[in-house]
N, C-alpha and C positions, 0 to 999 in steps of 0.2 A: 504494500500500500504506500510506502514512502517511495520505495521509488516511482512509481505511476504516480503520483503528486507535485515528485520533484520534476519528471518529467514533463510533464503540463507544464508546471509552473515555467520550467526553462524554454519550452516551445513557444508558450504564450509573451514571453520577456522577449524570445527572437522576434516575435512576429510584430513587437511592440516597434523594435529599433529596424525594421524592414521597412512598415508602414509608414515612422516616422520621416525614413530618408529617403523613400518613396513619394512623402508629401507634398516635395515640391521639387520641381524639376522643368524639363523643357517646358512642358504644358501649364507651366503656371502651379500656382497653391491648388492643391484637390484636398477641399473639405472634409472629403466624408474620408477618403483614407487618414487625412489627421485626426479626425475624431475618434476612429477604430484605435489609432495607435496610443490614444488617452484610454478606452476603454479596455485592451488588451493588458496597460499598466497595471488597470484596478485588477484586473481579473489575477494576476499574477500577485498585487498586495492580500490579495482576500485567499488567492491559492499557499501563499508564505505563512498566513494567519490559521490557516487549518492546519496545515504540517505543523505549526510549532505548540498550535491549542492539543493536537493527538499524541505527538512525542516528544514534547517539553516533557525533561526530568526521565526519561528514560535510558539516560546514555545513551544515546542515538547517537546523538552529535553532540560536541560542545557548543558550537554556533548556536544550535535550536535550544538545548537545555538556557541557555540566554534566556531564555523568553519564557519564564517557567509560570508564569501567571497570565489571567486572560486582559488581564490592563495591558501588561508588556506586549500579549500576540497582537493587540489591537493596533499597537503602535504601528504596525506594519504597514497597516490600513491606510493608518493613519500618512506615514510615510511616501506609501506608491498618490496620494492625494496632494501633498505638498512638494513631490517633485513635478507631479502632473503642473501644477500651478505654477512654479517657479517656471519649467520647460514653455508653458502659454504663454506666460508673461516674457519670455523671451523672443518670441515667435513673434508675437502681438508686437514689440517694439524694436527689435533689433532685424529680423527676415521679412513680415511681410511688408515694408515697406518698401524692400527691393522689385518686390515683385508687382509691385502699383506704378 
């Protein structure tokens, strides 16, 4: 089960920075692929948060034992949401004005 989680989690993280650098290119900004690549982050926060809420405290990992409480897994959450927002806010002021 961990590994089937990890791997999601790691396929959905690729397809997050695929989408992202896929988002803009010859054809201009494509919306909807940059908004997958925001939705693939969460899914990959919320896939980090299940792996560490099942095997936190199990010696599994040390990385995931981290997270031994469901405040901590949440942080994850938390995490893939404020890189999301940091990564728009940067798009929003610094790239798509190139592209205008």
């Amino acid at each position: 089960m961990l590994t089937t989680l990890t791997i999601l989690a790691a396929a959905f993280f690729v397809a997050h920075v695929g989408l992202l650098f896929t988002s803009f290119g010859k054809k201009g900004f494509q919306k909807t692929k940059y908004l997958w690549s925001h939705i693939t982050l969460w899914i990959t926060g919320v896939l980090a948060c299940i792996i560490t809420l099942l095997f936190a405290g199990k010696s599994v990992s040390g990385v995931i034992d981290v997270f031994d409480t469901p405040m901590k897994s949440s942080l994850l959450i938390i995490l893939s949401l404020v890189l999301s927002l940091i990564a728009h806010t940067i798009v929003k002021t610094m790239v798509l004005p190139k592209y205008q």
